[in-house]
BAPAGU-646849 format. One record per residue (C-alpha): residue in one letter; chain; x, y, z. Coordinates in steps of 0.05 Angstrom, whole numbers. Layout:
BEGIN
{node 'a','A',{X,Y,Z}},
...
This chain:
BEGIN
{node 'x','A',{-201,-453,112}},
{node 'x','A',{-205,-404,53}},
{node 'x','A',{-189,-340,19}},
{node 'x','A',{-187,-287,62}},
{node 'x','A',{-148,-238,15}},
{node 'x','A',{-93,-190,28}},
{node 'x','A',{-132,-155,98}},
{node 'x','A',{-156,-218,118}},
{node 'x','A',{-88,-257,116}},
{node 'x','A',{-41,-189,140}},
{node 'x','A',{-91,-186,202}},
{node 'x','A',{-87,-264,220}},
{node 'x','A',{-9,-255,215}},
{node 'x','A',{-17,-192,255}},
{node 'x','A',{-51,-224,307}},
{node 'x','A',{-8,-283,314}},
{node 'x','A',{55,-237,318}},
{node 'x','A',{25,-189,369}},
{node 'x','A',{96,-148,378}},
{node 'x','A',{102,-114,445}},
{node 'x','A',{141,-48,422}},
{node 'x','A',{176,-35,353}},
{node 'x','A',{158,-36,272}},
{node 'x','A',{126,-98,241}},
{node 'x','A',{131,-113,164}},
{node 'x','A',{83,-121,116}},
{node 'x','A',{106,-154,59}},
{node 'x','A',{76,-174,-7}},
{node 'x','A',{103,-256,-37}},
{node 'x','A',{114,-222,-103}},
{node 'x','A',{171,-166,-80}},
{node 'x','A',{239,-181,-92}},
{node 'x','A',{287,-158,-31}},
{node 'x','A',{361,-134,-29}},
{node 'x','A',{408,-177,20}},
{node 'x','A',{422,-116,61}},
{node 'x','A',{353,-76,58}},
{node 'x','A',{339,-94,127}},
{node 'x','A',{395,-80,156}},
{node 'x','A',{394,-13,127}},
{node 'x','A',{315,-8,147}},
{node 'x','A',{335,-34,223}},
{node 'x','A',{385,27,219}},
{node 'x','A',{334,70,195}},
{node 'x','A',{277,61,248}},
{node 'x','A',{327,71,297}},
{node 'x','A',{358,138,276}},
{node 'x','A',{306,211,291}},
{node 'x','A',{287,210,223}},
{node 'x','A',{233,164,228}},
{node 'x','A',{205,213,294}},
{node 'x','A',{126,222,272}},
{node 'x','A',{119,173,220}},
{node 'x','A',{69,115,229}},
{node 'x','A',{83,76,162}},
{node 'x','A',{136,79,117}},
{node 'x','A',{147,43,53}},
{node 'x','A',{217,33,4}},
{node 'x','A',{223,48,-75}},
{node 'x','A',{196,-7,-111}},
{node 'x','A',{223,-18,-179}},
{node 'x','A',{190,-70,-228}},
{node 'x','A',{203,-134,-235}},
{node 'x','A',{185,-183,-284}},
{node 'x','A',{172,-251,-261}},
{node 'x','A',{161,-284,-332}},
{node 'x','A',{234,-260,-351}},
{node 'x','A',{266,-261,-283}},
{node 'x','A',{294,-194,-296}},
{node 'x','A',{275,-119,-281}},
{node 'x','A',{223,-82,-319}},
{node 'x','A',{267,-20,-312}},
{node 'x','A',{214,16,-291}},
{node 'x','A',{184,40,-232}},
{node 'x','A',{126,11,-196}},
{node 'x','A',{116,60,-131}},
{node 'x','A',{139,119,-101}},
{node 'x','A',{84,132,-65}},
{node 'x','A',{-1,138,-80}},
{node 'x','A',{-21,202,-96}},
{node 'x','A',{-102,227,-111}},
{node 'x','A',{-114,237,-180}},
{node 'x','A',{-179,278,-204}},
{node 'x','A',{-222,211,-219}},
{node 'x','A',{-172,161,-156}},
{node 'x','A',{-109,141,-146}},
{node 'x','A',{-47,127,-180}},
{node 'x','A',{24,90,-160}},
{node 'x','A',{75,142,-173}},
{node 'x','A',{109,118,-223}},
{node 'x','A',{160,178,-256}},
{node 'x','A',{238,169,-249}},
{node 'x','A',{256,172,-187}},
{node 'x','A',{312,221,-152}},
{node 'x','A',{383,203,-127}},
{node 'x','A',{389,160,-67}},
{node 'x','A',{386,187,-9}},
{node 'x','A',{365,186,73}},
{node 'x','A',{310,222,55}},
{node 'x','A',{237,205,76}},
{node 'x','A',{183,236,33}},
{node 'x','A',{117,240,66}},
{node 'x','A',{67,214,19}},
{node 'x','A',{-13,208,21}},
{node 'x','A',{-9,141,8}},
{node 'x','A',{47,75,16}},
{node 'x','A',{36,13,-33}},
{node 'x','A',{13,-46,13}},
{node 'x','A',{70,-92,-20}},
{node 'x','A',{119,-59,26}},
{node 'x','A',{86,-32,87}},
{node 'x','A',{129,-19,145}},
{node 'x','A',{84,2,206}},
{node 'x','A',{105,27,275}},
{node 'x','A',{73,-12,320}},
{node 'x','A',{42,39,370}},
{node 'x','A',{22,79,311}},
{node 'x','A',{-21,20,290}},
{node 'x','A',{-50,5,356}},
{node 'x','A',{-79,67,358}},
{node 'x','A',{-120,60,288}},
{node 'x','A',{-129,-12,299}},
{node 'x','A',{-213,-30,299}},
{node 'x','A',{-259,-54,350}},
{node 'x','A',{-227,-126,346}},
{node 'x','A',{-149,-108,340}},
{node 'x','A',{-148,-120,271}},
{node 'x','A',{-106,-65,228}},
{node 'x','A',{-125,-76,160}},
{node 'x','A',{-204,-66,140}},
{node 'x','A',{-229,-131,110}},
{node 'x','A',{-287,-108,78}},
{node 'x','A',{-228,-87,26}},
{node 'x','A',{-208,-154,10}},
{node 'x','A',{-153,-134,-30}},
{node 'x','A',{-145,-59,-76}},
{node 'x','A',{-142,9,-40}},
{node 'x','A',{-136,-25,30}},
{node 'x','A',{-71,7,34}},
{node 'x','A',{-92,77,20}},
{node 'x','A',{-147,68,63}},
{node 'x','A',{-94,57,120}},
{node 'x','A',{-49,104,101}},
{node 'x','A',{-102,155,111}},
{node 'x','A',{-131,124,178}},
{node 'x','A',{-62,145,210}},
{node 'x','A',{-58,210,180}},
{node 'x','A',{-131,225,210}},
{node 'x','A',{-98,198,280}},
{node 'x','A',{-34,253,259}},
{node 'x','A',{20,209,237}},
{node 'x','A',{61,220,173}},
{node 'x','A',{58,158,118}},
{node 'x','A',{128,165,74}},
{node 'x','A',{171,135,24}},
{node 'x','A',{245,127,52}},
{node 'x','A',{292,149,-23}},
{node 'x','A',{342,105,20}},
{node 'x','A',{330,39,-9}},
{node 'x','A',{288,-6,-61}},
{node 'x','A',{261,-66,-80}},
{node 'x','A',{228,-99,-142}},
{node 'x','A',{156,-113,-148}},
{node 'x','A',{122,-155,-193}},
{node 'x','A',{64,-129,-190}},
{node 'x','A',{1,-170,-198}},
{node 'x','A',{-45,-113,-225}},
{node 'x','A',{-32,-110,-298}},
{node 'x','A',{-23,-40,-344}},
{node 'x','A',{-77,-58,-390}},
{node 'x','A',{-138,-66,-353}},
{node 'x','A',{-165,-124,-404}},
{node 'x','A',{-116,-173,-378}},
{node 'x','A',{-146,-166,-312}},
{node 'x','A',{-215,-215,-286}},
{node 'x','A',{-279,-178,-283}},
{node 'x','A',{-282,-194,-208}},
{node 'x','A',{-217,-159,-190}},
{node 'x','A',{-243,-97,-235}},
{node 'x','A',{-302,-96,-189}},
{node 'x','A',{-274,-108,-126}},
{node 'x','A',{-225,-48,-140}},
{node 'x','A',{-275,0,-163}},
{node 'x','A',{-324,-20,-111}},
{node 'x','A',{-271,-7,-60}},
{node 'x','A',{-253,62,-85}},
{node 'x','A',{-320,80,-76}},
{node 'x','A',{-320,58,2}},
{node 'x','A',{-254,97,12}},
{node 'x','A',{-288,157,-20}},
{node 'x','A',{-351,160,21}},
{node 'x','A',{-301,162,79}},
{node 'x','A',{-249,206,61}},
{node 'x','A',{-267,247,-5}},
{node 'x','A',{-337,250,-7}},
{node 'x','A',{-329,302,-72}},
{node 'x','A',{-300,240,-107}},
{node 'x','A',{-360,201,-98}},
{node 'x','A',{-399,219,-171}},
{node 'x','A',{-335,196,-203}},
{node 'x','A',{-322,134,-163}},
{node 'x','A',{-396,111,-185}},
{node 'x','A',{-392,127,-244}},
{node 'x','A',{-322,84,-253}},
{node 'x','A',{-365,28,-217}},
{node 'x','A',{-421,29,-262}},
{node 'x','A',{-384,24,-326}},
{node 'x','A',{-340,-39,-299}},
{node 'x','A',{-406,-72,-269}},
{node 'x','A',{-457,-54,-336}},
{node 'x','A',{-413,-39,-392}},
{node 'x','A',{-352,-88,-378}},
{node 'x','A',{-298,-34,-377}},
């Protein structure tokens, strides 16, 4: 009956799937998906590698939708704190391999959860993702609930996928709204999380809400 943005809609589909045991995908409409990542992902989750990790997420490579073709960039390997937020990892990445690189934070395009691990850091209500969030940071914010609850987050060097990502480089191409609702949200992960981050977070939210930036 409306909107109810990337928590909203991943904890309706959560809540219709209710899986008994096992991992359960989140996965964004605008990534792009090898033929055989999932079988490589199915052998994965079943090998000891993925032994303490509650989320993990693949390479994501850019893609651009406009020109049907890679960016030839990268778009995530990983979120990592910055001294003023967060930023998508974005520097060449290294060879393939089985690796599994425990990260502070998994881009929500391509969230694979463990199922128990999720359970445990689900709310009051079952639901996984936090709605007040809407959409921006929502994934950090989870990523960090299960490393409070001591499981690992990670990005698995095994595999990638392409991501056309909807946030754009230059911040002017984006609405007003979605500059808001991003900086307001930092500022609700940082009052839980990294309270020292707080001055900076408002001060990121007042020049987007006053000043237009």
């Amino acid at each position: 009956d409306g909107n109810l943005g990337f928590t909203g809609g991943n904890n309706a589909a959560w809540r219709r799937l209710n899986p008994a045991d096992g991992w359960v995908l989140f996965l964004n409409p605008d990534v792009i998906v090898p033929s055989d990542l999932f079988r490589k992902m199915r052998a994965l989750i079943g090998s000891p590698a993925v032994d303490g990790f509650g989320a993990i997420g693949v390479r994501l490579m850019g893609w651009d939708f406009g020109k049907g073709s890679p960016t030839g960039e990268v778009d995530s390997t990983g979120i990592f704190p910055t001294w003023n937020g967060w930023r998508d990892r974005r520097e060449p990445v290294p060879a393939t391999s089985d690796r599994i690189e425990g990260v502070p934070g998994i881009c929500g395009a391509f969230f694979l959860g463990r199922v128990r691990a999720l359970r445990e850091v689900a709310f009051r209500k079952g639901e996984i993702w936090d709605e007040r969030y809407f959409a921006y940071k929502e994934d950090i914010e989870l990523s960090l609930r299960l490393q409070r609850a001591g499981w690992k987050t990670g990005v698995w060097h095994g595999a990638d996928a392409w991501h056309g990502r909807g946030w754009q480089p230059d911040r002017k191409h984006m609405s007003r709204e979605a500059r808001l609702l991003s900086a307001r949200n930092e500022l609700r992960l940082h009052a839980k999380y990294a309270l020292w981050k707080l001055p900076v977070s408002v001060a990121k939210w007042t020049a987007v809400r006053w000043l237009g930036l």
